[in-house]
N, C-alpha and C positions, 0 to 999 in steps of 0.2 A: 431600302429606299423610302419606305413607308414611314419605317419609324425617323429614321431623319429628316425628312420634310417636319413629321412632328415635333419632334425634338425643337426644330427650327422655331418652328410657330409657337411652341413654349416659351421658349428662352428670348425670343422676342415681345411676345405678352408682356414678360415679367419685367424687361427691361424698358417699355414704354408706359408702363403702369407705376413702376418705379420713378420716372423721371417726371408724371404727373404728379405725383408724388411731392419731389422735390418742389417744383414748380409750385404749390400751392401753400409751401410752409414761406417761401422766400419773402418776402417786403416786394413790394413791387415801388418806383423810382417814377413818381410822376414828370420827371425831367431827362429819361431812357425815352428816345423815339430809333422805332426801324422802320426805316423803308427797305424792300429786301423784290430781289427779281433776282430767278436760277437763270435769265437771259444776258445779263448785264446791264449797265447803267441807261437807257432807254425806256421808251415808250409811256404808260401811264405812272411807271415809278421815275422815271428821272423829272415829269414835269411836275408830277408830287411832291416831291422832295424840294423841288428849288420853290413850288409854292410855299411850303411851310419856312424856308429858309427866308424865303425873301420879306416875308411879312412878319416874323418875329426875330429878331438882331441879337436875341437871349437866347436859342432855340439852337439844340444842337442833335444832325442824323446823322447815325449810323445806318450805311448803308451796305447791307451784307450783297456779296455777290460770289463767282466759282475761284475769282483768284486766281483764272488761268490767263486771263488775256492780255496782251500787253494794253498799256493805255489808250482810252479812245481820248477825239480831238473834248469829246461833253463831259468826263473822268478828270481831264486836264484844266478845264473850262470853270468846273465845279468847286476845285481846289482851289486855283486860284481865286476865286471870287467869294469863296466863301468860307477859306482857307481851315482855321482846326472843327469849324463850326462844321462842317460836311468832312462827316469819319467813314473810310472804306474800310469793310471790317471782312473777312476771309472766313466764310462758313467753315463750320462744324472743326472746332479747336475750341482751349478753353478759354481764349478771350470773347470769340462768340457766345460761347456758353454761357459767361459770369455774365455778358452783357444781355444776351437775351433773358435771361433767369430774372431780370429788373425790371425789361421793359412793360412800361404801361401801358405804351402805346404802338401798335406794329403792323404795319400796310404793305400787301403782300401783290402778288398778281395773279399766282398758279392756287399752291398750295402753302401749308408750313414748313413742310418736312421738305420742297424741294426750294423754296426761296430762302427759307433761315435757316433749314438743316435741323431742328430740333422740332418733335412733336408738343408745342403749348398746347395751353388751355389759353380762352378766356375768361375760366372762374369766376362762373356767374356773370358779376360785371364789374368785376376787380378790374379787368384788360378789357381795353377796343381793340380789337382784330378785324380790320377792313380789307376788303379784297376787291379792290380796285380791277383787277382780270387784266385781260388781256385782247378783247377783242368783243363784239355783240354776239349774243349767244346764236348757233345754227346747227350746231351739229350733235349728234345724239352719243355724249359719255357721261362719265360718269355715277348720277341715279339714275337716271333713266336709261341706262344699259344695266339690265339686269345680272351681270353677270359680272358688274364691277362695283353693286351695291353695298356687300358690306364691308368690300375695299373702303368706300370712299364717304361711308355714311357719318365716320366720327371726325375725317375732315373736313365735312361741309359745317359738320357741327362746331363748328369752333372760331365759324367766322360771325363776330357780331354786326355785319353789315355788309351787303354787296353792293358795288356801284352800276348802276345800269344806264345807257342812254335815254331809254322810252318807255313808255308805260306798257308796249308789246312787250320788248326787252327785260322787261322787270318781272315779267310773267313766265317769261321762256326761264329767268334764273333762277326764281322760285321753285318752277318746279326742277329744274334741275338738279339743285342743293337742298330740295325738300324745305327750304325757308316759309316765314310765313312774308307778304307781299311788305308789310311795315317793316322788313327789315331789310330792304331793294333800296337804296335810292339811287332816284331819279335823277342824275344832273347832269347827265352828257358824259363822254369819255375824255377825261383829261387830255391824250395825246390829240385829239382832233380840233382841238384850239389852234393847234397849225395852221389847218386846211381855212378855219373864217376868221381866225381873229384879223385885226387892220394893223394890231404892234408888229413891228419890227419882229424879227425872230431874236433868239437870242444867240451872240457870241460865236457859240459851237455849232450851232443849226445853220447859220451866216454860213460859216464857211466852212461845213459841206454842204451846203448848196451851191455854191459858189464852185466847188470842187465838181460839183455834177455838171453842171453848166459851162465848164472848161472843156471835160469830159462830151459833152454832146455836141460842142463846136457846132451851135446856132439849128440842129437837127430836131426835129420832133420827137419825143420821147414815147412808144408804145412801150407799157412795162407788163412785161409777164410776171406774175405772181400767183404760180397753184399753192396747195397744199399739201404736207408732208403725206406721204402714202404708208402708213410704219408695217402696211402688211405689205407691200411691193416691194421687189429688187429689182425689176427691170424698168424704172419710171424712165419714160423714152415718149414724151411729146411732140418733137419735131423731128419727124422724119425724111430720112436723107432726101426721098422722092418730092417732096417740097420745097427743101432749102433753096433750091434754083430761083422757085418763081417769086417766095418767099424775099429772096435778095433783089429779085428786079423791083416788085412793090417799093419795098426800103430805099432803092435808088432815086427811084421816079417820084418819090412824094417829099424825099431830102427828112428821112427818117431812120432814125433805129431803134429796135428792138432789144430792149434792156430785160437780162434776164436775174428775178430776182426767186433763188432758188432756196430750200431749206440747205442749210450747210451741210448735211450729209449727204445733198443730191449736186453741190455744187464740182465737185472731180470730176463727175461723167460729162462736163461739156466744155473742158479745159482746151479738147482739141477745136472745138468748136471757133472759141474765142480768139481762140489764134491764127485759126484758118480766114476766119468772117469778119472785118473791122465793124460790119451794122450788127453784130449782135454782139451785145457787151454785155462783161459780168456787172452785177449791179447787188455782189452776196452782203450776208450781214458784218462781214469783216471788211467793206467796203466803206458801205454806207450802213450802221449801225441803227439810224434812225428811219424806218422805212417810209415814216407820212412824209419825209423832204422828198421822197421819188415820188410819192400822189400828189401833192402839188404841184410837181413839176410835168408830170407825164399829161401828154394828149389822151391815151385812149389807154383803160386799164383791161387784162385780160387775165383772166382768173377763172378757177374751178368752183371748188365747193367751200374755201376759204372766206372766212367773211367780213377777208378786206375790203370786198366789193362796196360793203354797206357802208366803210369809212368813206370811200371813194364817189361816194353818190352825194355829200358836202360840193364837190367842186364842179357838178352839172356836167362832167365831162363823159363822155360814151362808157361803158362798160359791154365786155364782151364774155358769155360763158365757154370755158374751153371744155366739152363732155365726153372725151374721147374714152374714158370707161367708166362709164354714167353708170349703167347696173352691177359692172364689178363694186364700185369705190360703195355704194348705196345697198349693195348684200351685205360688205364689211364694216360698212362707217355709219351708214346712213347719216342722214340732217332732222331738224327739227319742222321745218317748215318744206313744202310743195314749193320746190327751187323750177318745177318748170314753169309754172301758175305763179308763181312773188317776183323772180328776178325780168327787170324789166330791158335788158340790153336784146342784142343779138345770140342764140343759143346755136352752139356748132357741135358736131361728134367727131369729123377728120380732118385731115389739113387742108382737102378744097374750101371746104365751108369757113375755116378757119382765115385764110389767104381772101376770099371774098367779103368775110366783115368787115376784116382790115381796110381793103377798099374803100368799102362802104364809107366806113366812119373816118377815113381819113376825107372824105372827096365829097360825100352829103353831107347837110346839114338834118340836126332829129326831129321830125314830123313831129305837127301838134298833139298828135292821137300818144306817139312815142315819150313827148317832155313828160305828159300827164301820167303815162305810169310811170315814169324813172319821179316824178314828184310824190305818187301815191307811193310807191316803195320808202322816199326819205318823209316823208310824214310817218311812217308805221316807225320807223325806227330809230330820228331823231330827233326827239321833241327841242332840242336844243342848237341854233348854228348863231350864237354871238361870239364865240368866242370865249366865255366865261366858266365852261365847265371844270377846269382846276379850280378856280375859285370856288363853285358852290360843293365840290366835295371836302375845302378846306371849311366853308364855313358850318357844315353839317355835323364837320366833328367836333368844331367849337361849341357847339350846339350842345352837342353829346356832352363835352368834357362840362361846363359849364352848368348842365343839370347837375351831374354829378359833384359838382364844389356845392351847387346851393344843398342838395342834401344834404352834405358832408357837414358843414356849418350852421346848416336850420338845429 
């Protein structure tokens, strides 16, 4: 058993040392862009992607993704509008390979190896590898779990740039990815141009919204959204002894409770959805794009997820759900004192749960209240015009643009 675990961890070495290898003899293709999410076409890479699309007419992305899902409405959206110029390309084959093996330039959200499929380099500063992420930083993995450090230490190292909202944010990433601070920027999270900007949405975001709004038939929208628990199998938040009183609330206030679960948690409440018309599924095979359910929702309810901090854009209540506060915080922990920062309503069972709802459906938030849900979106968004795709497009013009004048000096 010993020796083949080793064996393993050999032959793995050699084969990603090998491929860096490769990787550094090849020519790299200053006209190769990836934009790449192991999620799908969504969130800070979809609105990525159609920034660089739409302000260069020359400019062509491939966009690697798992290849499994049938087409979304913003996939179809994409195509047509920006038809051979926006390429969907099927991780880890050899068209991805030849194609990543070129790119100069490649904007990620997770990691390399799980949005493109192939461990690059940035070689020196041959390649921009930006990571863009996936959400503001709150919870304690990767270096700062010790025990996934030198898992994770040569894929922090490979990003030449991270995007952060805030200058908190840009600190919490740092240290996270071991980065030095000059290599954080600052310009807000692409996907939350949603929530402030005044444009229209686009196209595909139109109409699923639209789709939500048929869906909610004139109702107020509560959206549940925890986070994945990957050490639980019995993830069970709303218990049966609730759902009664649960369902009169939802009646009396002309509400429902939209539940937006991780897809591996979405089975266990199938019966649910079909017993309950006020509690709707709301999964990411639904709605793909989850800020179209925060702009839309009255009051958001959430765990240790740190959708919460997108959601504090649109001045609307947030509720903490901490029904295994010291379980999930022995296994997961957070980076920051979530009872001291988060400034909503904090519950542990479903009376308390069932009484914020109330609350926030029927009060309005006390001045003493606005000032910390304000002091919370000051700590973590320096930015709400609307403009944050833009300033991480122009950052990398920025980038690229040093790099020609050296090239030619």
């Amino acid at each position: 058993m010993v020796l083949h675990a080793l064996l393993k961890k050999v032959a793995y070495s050699l084969t990603y040392y090998s491929f860096l290898v490769v990787d550094f003899l090849i020519p790299k293709n200053e006209s190769v862009w990836i934009v790449a999410s192991h999620s799908g076409i969504g969130g800070n890479a979809r609105f990525f992607a159609e920034q660089l699309l739409a302000k260069n007419n020359k400019l062509r992305v491939h966009f690697y993704s798992l290849g499994k899902r049938k087409s979304s409405e913003t996939e179809e959206y994409l195509l047509q509008t920006y038809q051979e110029r926006f390429c969907i390309v099927k991780r880890r084959n050899l068209k991805s390979l030849f194609i990543a093996l070129q790119a100069k330039n490649i904007f990620v959200t997770h990691d390399l190896i799980r949005d493109v499929g192939f461990p690059l380099s940035k070689l020196g500063k041959r390649r921009l590898i930006v990571n863009l992420w996936h959400g503001i930083a709150t919870k304690k993995h990767w270096l700062v779990k010790k025990e996934r450090f030198s898992n994770h230490k040569s894929k922090a190292a490979q990003f030449s740039k991270i995007v952060a909202s805030s200058e908190i944010d840009a600190i919490a990433k740092a240290a996270t990815f071991q980065k030095p601070l000059e290599d954080i920027w600052v310009t807000g999270t692409p996907r939350n141009d949603i929530l402030t900007a005044s444009d229209p949405l686009p196209a595909d975001l139109a109409q699923l919204e639209q789709k939500l709004l048929n869906q909610l038939n004139g109702k107020r929208l509560i959206l549940y959204a925890p986070t994945w628990r990957s050490f639980q199998n019995d993830f069970a938040p709303l218990e049966k002894a609730y759902l009664g009183e649960l369902t009169e609330v939802l009646e009396q206030h002309n509400a429902v409770l939209g539940m937006r679960l991780h897809e591996k948690d979405e089975h266990m409440f199938q019966n649910l959805y079909d017993l309950n018309p006020l509690i709707l599924n709301l999964g990411q095979h639904k709605y793909p794009e989850v800020q179209v359910l925060l702009k839309n929702a009255r009051i958001l309810i959430t765990d240790y997820s740190s959708i919460w901090l997108d959601y504090l854009l649109t001045g609307n209540p947030v509720i903490a759900y901490w029904y295994d506060f010291d379980r999930y915080h022995e296994k997961r922990g957070t980076l920051w004192d979530m009872e001291q920062l988060f400034p909503g309503e904090k519950v542990y069972n479903g009376t308390e749960l069932i009484a914020a709802i109330k609350k926030a459906l029927t009060l309005p938030l006390k001045e003493t209240e606005k000032q910390q849900y304000d002091f919370a979106r000051s700590l973590f968004h320096k930015y709400s015009d609307g403009n944050n795709t833009q300033r991480v497009a122009k950052k990398v013009e920025a980038v690229i643009s040093k790099k020609d004048g050296r090239n030619n000096g």
